[in-house]
C-alpha positions as CSV (number, residue, x, y, z in Angstrom):
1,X,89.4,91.2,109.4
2,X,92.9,90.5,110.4
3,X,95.9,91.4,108.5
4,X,96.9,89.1,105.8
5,X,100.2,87.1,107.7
6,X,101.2,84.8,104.5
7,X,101.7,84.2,101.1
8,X,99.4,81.6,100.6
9,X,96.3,83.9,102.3
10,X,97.2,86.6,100.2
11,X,97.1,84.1,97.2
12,X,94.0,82.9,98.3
13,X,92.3,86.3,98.4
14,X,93.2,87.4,95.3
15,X,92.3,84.1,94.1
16,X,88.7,84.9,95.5
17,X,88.7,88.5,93.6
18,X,89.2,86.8,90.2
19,X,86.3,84.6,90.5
20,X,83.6,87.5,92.1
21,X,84.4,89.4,89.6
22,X,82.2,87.9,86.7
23,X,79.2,87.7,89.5
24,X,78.9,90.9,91.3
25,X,81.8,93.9,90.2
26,X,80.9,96.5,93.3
27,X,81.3,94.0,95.7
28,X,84.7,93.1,93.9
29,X,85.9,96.1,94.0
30,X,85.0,96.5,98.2
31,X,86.8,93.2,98.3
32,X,89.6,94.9,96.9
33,X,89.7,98.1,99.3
34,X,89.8,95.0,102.0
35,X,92.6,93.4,100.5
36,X,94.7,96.6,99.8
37,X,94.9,97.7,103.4
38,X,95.2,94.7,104.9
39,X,98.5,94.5,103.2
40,X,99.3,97.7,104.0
41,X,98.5,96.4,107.6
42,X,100.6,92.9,107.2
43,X,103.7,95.5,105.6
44,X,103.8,97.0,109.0
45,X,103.6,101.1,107.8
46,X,103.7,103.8,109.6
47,X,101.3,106.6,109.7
48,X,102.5,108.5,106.7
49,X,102.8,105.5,104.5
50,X,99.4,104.4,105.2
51,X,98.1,108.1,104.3
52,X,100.0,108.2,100.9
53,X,98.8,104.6,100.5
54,X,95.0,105.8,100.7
55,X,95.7,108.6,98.9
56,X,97.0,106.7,96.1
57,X,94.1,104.2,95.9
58,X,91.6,107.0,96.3
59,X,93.2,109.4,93.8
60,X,92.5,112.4,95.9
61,X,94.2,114.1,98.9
62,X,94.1,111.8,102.1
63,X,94.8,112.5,105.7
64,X,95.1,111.7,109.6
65,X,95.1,113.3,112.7
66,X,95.2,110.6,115.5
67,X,97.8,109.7,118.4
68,X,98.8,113.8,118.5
69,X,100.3,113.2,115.0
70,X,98.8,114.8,111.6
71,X,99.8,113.3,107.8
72,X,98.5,114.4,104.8
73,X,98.9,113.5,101.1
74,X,98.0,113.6,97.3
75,X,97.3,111.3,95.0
76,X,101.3,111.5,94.1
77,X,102.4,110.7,97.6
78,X,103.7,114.2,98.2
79,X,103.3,114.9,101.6
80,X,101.3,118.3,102.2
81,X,100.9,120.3,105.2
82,X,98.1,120.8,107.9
83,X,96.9,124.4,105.9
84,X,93.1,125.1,105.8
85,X,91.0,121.6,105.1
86,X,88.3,121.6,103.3
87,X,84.7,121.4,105.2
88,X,83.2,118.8,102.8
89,X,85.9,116.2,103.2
90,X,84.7,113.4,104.2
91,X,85.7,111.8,107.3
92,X,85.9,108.7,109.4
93,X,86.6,108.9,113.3
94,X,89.2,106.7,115.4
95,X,89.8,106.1,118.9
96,X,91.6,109.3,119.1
97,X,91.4,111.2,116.1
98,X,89.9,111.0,112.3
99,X,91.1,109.8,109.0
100,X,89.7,111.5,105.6
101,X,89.6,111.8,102.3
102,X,89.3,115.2,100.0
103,X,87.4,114.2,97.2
104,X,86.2,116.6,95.0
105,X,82.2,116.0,93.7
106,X,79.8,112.8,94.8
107,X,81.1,110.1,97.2
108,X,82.2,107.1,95.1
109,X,80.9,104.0,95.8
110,X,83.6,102.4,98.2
111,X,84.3,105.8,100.2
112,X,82.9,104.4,102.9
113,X,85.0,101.4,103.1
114,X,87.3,103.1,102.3
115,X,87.5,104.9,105.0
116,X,86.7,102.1,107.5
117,X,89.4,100.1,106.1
118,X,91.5,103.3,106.2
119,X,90.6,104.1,110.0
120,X,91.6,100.8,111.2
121,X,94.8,101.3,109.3
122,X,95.9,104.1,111.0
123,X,94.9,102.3,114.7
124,X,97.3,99.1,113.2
125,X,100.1,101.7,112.4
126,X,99.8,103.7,115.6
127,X,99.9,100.3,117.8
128,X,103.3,99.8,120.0
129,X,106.6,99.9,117.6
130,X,105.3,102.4,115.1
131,X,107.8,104.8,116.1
132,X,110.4,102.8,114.6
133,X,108.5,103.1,111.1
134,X,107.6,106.5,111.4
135,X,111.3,107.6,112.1
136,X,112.0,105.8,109.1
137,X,109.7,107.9,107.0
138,X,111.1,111.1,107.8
139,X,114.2,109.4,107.3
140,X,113.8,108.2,103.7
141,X,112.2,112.0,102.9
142,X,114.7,114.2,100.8
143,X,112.1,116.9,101.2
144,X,112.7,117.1,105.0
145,X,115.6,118.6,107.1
146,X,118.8,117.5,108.1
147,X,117.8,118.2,111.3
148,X,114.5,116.1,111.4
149,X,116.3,113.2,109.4
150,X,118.9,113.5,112.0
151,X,116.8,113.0,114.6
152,X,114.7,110.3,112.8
153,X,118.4,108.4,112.5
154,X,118.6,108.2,116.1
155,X,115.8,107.3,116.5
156,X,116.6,104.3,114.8
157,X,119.8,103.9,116.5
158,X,121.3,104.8,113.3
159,X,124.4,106.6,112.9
160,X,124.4,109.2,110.2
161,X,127.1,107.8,108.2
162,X,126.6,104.4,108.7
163,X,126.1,102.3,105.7
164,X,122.6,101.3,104.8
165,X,121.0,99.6,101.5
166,X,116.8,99.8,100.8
167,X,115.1,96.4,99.8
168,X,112.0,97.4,98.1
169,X,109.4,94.6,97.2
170,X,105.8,93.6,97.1
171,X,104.2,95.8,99.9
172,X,102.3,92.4,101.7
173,X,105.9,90.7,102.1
174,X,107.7,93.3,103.9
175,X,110.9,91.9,105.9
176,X,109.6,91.3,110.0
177,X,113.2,92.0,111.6
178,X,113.2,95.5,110.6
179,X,111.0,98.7,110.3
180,X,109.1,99.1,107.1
181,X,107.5,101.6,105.2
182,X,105.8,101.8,101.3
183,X,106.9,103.6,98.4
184,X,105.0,104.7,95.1
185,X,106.0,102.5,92.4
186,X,104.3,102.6,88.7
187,X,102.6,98.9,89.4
188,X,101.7,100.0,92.7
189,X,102.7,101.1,96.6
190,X,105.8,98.6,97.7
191,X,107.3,97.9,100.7
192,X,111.0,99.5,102.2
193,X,113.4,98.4,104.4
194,X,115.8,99.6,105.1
195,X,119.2,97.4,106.1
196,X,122.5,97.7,108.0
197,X,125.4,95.6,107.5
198,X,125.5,92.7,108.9
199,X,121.8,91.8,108.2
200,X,120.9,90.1,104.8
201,X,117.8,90.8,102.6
202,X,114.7,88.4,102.5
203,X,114.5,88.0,99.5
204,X,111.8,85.6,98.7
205,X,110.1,87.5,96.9
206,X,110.4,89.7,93.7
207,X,113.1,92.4,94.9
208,X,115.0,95.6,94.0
209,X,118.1,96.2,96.4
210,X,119.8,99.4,96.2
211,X,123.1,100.7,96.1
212,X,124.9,101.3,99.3
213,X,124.5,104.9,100.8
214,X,124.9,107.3,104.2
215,X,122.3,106.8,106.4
216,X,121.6,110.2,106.5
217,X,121.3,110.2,102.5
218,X,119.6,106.8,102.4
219,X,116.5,108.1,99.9
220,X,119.3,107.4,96.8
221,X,119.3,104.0,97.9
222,X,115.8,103.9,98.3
223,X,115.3,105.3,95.0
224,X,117.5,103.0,93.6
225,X,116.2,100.5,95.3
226,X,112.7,101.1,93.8
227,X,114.2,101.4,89.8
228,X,115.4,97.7,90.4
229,X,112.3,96.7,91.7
230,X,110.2,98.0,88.4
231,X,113.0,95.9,86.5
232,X,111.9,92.4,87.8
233,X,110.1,90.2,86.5
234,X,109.0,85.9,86.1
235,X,112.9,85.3,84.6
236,X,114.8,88.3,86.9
237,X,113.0,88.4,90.4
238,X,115.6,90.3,92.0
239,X,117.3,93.2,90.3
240,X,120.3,94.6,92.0
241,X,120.7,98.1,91.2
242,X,124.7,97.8,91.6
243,X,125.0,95.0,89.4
244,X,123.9,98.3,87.0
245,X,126.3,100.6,87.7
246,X,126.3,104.1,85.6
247,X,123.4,102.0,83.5
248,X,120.0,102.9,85.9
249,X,121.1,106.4,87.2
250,X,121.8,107.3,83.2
251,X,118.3,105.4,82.2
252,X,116.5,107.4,85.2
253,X,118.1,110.8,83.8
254,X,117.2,110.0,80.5
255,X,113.3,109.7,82.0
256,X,113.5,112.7,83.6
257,X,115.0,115.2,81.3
258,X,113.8,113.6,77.7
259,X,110.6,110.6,79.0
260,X,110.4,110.4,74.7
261,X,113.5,110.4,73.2
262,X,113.8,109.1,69.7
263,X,115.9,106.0,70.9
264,X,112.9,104.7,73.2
265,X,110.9,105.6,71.3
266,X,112.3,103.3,68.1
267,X,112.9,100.4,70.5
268,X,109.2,101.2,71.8
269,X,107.8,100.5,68.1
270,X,109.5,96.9,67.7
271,X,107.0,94.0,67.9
272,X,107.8,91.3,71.0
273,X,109.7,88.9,68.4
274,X,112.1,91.8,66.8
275,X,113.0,93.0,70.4
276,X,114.1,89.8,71.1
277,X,115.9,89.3,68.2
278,X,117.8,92.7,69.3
279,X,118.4,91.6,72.1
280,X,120.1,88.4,71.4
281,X,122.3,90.7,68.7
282,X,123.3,92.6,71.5
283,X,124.1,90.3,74.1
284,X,126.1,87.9,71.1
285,X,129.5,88.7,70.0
286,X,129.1,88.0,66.5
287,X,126.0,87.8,64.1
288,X,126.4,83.5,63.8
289,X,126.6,83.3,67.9
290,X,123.3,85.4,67.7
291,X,121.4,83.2,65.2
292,X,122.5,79.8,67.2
293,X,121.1,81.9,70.5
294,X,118.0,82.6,68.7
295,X,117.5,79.2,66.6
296,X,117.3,81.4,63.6
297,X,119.6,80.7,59.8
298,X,122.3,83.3,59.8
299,X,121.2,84.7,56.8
300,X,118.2,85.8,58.5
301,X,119.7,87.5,61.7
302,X,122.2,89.6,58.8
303,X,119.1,90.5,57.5
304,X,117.5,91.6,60.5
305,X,120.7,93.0,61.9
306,X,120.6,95.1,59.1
307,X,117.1,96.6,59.3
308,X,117.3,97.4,63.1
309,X,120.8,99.1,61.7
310,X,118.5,101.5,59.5
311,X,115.1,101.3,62.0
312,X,117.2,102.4,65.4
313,X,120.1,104.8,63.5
314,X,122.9,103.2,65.1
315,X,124.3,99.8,64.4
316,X,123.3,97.9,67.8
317,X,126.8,95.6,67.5
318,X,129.2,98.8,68.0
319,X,130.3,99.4,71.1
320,X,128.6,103.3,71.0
321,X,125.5,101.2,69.7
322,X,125.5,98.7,72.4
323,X,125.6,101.4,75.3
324,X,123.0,103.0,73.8
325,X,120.5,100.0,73.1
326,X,121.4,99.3,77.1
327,X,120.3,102.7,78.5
328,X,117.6,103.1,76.0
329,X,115.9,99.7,76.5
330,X,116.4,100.1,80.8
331,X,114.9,103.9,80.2
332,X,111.5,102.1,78.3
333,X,111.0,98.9,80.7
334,X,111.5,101.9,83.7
335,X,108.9,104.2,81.5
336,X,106.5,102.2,80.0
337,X,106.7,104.0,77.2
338,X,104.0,103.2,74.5
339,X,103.4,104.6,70.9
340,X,99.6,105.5,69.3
């Protein structure tokens, strides 16, 4: 099968999922695999990002060796070296090489697609103008070298300080004009590209653009690029992470150094219609603006102004209150944080 070239295919295929799945679930879920790389295919990754892509479906270590080039991954999309394999891994051959999959215990069902699908991946990526994407893997990598990113830049025909901002989106829509690659996101692997000035974003679909950055330090705008994207949704399709400012960086910090801290965690505990009641609060300059924003009597948005007061420990109309509301409700819709 081909690589899905539109929107409305893809739409189509998924639309074909929902309706096998009442009838026959294995053969939904090997319709699935099908799908998954074939997007991975229409993206136009590289080598790397195709291993951390099967890795990430698989949920076990995944690897190639074909075209005189080796990638390996776990389940996280770290990238791991060529050290001893393991002799039970199983494997699928390509033209000149093999793909493979470390999995721990009995095959799963869909290994074997798997691995077909994941074969003919890696022959997609390694086709003429895959060099482009696999420069621009080792040049979004913070783990490797300044030398190897370096080199990766020019590559590109990038200079290192140049000015470049990442456009992540869904990973079947990536933009044509320019080399892509995937990133892990927490709904899924996305697309990245990776622009100069002068060229504008596609952005047809749901995106999250990043802030400007050196070309040799373009994983920040990557990164930042892929916190925006986890903030769009049906009303905000694209998310600009320097519309933001000191907002995401602080909400990302916040994740990493304290993923359940108590003001999360109390805006994590409000029901769908009190969050939105909060929100309107915040966003209003007085308690009277709120209640004509939310259609609700005044006397009821005092009343609830007053319990979130008491339920959150910080009145959410201050100006201290506000900032924290804003970094706290960013950190949770970033997080997904839930409460038992």
């Amino acid at each position: 099968m081909e690589a899905f070239q539109s929107r409305d295919e893809v739409r189509k295929v998924q639309e074909l999922i929902g309706r096998l799945t009442a009838l026959d679930p294995e053969a939904t879920q090997t319709l699935k695999v099908v799908t998954y790389f074939d997007a991975l295919m229409s993206a136009g990754l590289g080598l790397e990002a195709t291993v951390r892509a099967a890795a990430s479906l698989t949920g076990t270590v995944a690897g190639a060796r074909a075209g005189g080039r080796f990638a390996r991954a776990d389940a996280q999309g770290v990238r791991l070296t060529d050290g001893e394999l393991p002799p039970g891994r199983l494997t699928a051959g390509t033209q000149d090489g093999e793909v493979w999959i470390e999995r721990e215990g009995p095959a799963h069902t869909n290994d074997a697609m798997v691995l077909e699908r994941f074969a003919l991946a890696v022959a997609y990526a390694l086709r003429k103008g895959s060099q482009s994407r696999a420069a621009l893997d080792v040049a979004i990598d913070a783990s490797r070298t300044r030398e190897e990113r370096e080199e990766a830049l020019a590559r590109l025909g990038l200079r290192p300080a140049a000015l470049v901002r990442a456009v992540v989106g869904p990973a079947a829509f990536a933009d044509s004009r320019v080399p892509a690659t995937a990133v892990p996101t927490p709904s899924g692997w996305a697309s990245v590209t990776v622009l100069t000035e002068g060229i504008a974003a596609d952005l047809a679909a749901p995106r999250g653009v990043g802030v400007p950055a050196r070309a040799d330090e373009m994983w920040k705008s990557v990164h930042s690029a892929r916190l925006a994207y986890q903030l769009t949704d049906e009303t905000t399709p694209i998310v600009d992470a320097g519309d933001l400012g000191v907002l995401l960086p602080a909400a990302d910090a916040l994740l990493t150094t304290q993923p359940e801290h108590p003001d999360v965690l109390a805006l994590a505990r409000l029901d769908a219609r009190t969050s939105q009641v909060l929100a309107g609060i915040v966003a209003s300059y007085s308690i009277r603006s709120a209640a004509a924003l939310l259609h609700m009597h005044h006397s009821s948005v005092q009343a609830r102004h007053e319990w979130l007061t008491a339920h959150l420990g910080y009145d959410p109309r201050s100006a201290r209150g506000r900032a924290r509301y804003e970094v706290a409700a960013l950190a949770l819709k970033l997080g997904a944080v839930t409460t038992g």
